[in-house]
C-alpha positions in Angstrom: 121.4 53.0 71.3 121.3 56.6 69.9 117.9 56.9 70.5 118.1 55.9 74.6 121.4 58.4 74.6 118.8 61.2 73.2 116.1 60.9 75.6 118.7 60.3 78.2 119.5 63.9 77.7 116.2 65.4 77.5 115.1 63.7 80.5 117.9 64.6 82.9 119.1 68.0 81.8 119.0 70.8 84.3 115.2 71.8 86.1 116.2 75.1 85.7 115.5 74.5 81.9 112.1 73.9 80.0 112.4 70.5 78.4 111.3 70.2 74.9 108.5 67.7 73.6 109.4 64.8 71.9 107.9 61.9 70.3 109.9 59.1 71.2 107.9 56.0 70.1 104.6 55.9 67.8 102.3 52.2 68.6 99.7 52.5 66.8 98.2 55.8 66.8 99.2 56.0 70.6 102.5 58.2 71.2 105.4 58.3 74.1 107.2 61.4 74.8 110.4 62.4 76.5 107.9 63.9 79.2 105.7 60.6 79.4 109.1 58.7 79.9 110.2 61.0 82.6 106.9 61.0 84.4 106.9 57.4 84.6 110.2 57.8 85.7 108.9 59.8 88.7 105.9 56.7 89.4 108.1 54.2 89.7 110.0 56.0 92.4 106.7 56.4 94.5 106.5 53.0 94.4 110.1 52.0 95.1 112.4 54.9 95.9 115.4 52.3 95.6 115.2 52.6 92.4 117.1 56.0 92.3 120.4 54.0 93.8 120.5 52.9 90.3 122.6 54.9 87.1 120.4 57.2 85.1 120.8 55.1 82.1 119.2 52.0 83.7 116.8 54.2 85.7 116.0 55.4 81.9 116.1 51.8 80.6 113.5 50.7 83.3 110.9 53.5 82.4 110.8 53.7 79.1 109.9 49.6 78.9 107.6 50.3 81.7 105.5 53.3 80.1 105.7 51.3 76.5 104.1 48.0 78.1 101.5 50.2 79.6 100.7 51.5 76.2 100.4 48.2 75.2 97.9 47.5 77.5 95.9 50.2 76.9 96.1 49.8 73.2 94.5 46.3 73.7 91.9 47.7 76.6 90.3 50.2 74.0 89.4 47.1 71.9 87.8 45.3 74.7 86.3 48.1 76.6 83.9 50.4 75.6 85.0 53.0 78.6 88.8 53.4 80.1 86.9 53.3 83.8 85.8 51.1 86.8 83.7 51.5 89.9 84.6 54.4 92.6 84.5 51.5 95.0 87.1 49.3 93.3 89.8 52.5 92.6 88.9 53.7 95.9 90.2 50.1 97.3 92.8 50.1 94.9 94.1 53.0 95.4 94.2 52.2 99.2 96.2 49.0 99.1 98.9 51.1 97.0 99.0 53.9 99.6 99.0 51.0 102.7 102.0 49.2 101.3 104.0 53.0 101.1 103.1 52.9 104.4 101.0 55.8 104.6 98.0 55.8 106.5 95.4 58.4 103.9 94.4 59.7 100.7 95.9 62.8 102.4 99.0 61.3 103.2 99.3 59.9 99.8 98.2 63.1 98.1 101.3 65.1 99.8 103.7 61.9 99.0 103.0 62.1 95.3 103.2 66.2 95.8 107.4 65.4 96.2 107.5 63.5 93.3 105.8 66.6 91.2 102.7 64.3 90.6 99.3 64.2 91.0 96.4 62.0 92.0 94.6 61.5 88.5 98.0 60.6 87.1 98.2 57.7 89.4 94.6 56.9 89.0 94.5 56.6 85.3 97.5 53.9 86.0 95.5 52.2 88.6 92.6 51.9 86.0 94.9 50.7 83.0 96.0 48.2 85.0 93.0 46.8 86.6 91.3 47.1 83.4 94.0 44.7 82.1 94.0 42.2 84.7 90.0 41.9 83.8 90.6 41.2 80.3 92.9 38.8 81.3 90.1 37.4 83.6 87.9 37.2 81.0 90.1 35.6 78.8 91.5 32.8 80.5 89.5 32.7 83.9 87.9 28.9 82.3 91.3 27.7 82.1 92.8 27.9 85.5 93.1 25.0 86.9 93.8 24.2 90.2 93.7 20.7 92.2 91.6 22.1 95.0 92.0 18.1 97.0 96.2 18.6 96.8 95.8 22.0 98.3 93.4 21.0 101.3 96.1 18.2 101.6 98.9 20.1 102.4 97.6 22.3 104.3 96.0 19.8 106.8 99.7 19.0 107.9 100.0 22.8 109.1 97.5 22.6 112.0 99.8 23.3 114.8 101.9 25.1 112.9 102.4 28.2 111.1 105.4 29.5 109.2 105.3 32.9 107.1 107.1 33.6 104.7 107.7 37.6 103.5 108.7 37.4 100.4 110.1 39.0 97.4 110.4 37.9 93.8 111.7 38.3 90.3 110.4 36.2 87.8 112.2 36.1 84.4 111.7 34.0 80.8 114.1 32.0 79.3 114.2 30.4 75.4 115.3 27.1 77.0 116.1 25.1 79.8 119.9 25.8 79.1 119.7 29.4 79.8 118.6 28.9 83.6 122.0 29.2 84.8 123.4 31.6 83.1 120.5 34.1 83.7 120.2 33.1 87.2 124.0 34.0 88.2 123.7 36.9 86.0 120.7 38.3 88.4 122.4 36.9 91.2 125.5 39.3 90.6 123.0 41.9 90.3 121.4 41.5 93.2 125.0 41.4 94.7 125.6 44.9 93.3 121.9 46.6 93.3 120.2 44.8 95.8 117.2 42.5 94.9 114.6 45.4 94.9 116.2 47.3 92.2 117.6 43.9 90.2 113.5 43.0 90.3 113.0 46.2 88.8 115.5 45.7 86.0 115.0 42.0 85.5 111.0 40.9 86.3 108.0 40.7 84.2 106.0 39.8 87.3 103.3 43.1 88.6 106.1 43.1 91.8 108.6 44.6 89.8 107.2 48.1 90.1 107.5 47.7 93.8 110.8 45.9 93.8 109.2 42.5 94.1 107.5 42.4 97.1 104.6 40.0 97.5 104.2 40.4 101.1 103.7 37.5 103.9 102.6 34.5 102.5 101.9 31.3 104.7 103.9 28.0 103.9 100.0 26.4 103.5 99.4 28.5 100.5 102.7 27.9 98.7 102.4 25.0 96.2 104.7 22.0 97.1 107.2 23.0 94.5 108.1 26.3 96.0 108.0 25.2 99.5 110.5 22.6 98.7 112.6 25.5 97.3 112.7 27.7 100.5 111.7 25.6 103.4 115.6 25.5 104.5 116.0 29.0 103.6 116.8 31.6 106.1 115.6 35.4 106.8 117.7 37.5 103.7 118.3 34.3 101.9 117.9 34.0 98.1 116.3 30.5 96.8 117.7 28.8 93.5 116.2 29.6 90.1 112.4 27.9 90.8 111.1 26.4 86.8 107.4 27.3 86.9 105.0 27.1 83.8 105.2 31.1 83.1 108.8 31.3 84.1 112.0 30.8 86.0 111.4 32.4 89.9 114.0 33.5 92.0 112.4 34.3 95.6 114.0 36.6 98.7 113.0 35.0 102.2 112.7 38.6 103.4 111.1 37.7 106.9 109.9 34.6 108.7 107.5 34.3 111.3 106.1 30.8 113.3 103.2 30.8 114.8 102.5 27.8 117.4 98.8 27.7 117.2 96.4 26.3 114.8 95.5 27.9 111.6 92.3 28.9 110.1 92.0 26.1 107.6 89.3 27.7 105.6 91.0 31.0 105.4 94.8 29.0 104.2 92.7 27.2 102.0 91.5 30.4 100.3 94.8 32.2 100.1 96.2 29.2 98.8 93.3 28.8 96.1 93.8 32.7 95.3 98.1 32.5 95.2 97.7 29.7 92.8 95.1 31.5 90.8 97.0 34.4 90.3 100.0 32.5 89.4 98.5 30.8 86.2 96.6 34.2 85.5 100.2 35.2 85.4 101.0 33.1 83.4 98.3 34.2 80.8 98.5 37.7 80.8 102.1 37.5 79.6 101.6 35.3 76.7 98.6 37.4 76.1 100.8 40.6 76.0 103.6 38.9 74.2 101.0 37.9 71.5 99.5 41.6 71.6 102.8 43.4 71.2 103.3 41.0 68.1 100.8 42.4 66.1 101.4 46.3 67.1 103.0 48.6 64.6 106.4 49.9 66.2 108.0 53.4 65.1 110.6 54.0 67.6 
C-alpha cells in the first residue's frame, strides 16, 4: 500500500512543480515510471472522461494496472514479432474508429482533443499498435480453436425477419474462482455502479477491451446475440442492468443502454456475419486472457 500512497503523490502534486522520475515497477527489463503511470492516466480519460468523477486513489489504481498489462503485452509481442508495427492502412482505420466513437469527425479534430489532455498523436499510436499487435498473436494462437455452430446461428436469426430489435449495450466482464462467488461479486459491482455509474465501475472492475471506454460495445442486433444472452436481456428495459450472465471466459453483467425496433426485414447475410464475428470475438476473448494470465505467470515482478 505504501507504494500506491508514493506514486499517489508524485502523480498529483502541484503542475506548477517538475515531477521527479521514478521507477515504479521493473518486468523484465521493461520499466514503469511515475510519468508512464500518469500519462496513462491522461489516455484513459480521452477515452472515457467519466473516469475523472472517480477519487484520485482509484483513478491511480485503474492506471497503474492498465499501463502494467500493456507492458505485459508488449513484453510477449517482442517475442513474437520481429517489428513493434502494422500497415499505415490498418492504424489509419484504427485510429479512425477510436476518434468516431469520441465523436469527433478528423485526425484534426482528434489531434486538438488529445492537445487538452497534454498528449500527442504517436503516444496514442504506439498504444493502438501494442494492442493490435496483441490481438494478432492471439489470432494466431487460438484462431483453429474457435468454434462456432454456424447452423444454430442461421437458426435464430431466421425467426427475426420481420423484426429487428437493437440493443446498445454496455459491459463489464469479471472472473470469479468459483461458482459461489457470482453473487457476492455481482452485488458488490452492482453497488458500484449505484455509486459510480456503470462506465466508471467497468473501468474499475472489467477485464474485457470495453473497459477503457467504460464498457461500451455499441448497438448490437438481438440476431447476433447467442441464445444465452438474449434470454438474459430480452425483458430488459432502456438503463436496465441484466443479472450476472456465466459465460466460458467469465461472469457478464450487461447495461441495456438504448433499444431500437425496426419493423422491416433484416439483411440475413449481413446478421449472419455480425453474429459469426460477436461470437468470434467472444471466445478470442476468452483466449487472450488465459493467454495473458499464463504470460504474466512467468514475468519477473520488481514492484
Amino acid at each position: 500500500m505504501k507504494i500506491y500512497l508514493f506514486i499517489f503523490l508524485c502523480l498529483f502534486i502541484s503542475e506548477s512543480k517538475s515531477i521527479e522520475t521514478k521507477i515504479i515497477h521493473k518486468i523484465q527489463k521493461e520499466i514503469i515510471t511515475n510519468i508512464d503511470i500518469k500519462n496513462e492516466l491522461k489516455f484513459l480519460l480521452v477515452l472515457n472522461n467519466n473516469l475523472k468523477e472517480l477519487d484520485k486513489e482509484k483513478l491511480l489504481n485503474i492506471s497503474n494496472q492498465s499501463i502494467v498489462n500493456e507492458t505485459i503485452k508488449k513484453i510477449e509481442i517482442l517475442k513474437n514479432f520481429k517489428e513493434v508495427k502494422i500497415s499505415d492502412d490498418y492504424l489509419t482505420f484504427l485510429l479512425s474508429n477510436m476518434y468516431s466513437k469520441l465523436n469527433l469527425k478528423s485526425l484534426d479534430e482528434f489531434k486538438v482533443h488529445l492537445i487538452n489532455y497534454d498528449l500527442t498523436l504517436e503516444q496514442i499510436k504506439k498504444k493502438i499498435i501494442i494492442e493490435a499487435l496483441w490481438n494478432e498473436l492471439i489470432i494466431k494462437k487460438y484462431n483453429s480453436l474457435i468454434t462456432i455452430d454456424e447452423d444454430q446461428i442461421k437458426k435464430e436469426i431466421s425467426k427475426k425477419k420481420f423484426q429487428s430489435k437493437n440493443y446498445k449495450l454496455s459491459e463489464i466482464l469479471f472472473e470469479i474462482k468459483n461458482k459461489e462467488d457470482v453473487e457476492k461479486k455481482y452485488n458488490t459491482i452492482i453497488e458500484s455502479i449505484a455509486d459510480l455509474g456503470f462506465e466508471n465501475s467497468a473501468s474499475i472492475y472489467s477485464f474485457s477491451k470495453s473497459s477503457k471506454i467504460g464498457g461500451d460495445i455499441g448497438w448490437i442486433s438481438e440476431s447476433s446475440l447467442n441464445s444465452k444472452i438474449n434470454k438474459n436481456i430480452n425483458y430488459l428495459e432502456t438503463g436496465d442492468i441484466s443479472r450476472p450472465i456465466i459465460l466460458p471466459n467469465g461472469v457478464l453483467i450487461l447495461k441495456v443502454v438504448d433499444i431500437k425496433i425496426s419493423q422491416s426485414n433484416i439483411n440475413l447475410d449481413d446478421e449472419y456475419k455480425k453474429a459469426i464475428d460477436y461470437e468470434r470475438n467472444r471466445q478470442l476473448n476468452q483466449y487472450s486472457k488465459i493467454y495473458f494470465n499464463k504470460t504474466k505467470k512467468n514475468l519477473d515482478f520488481d514492484g
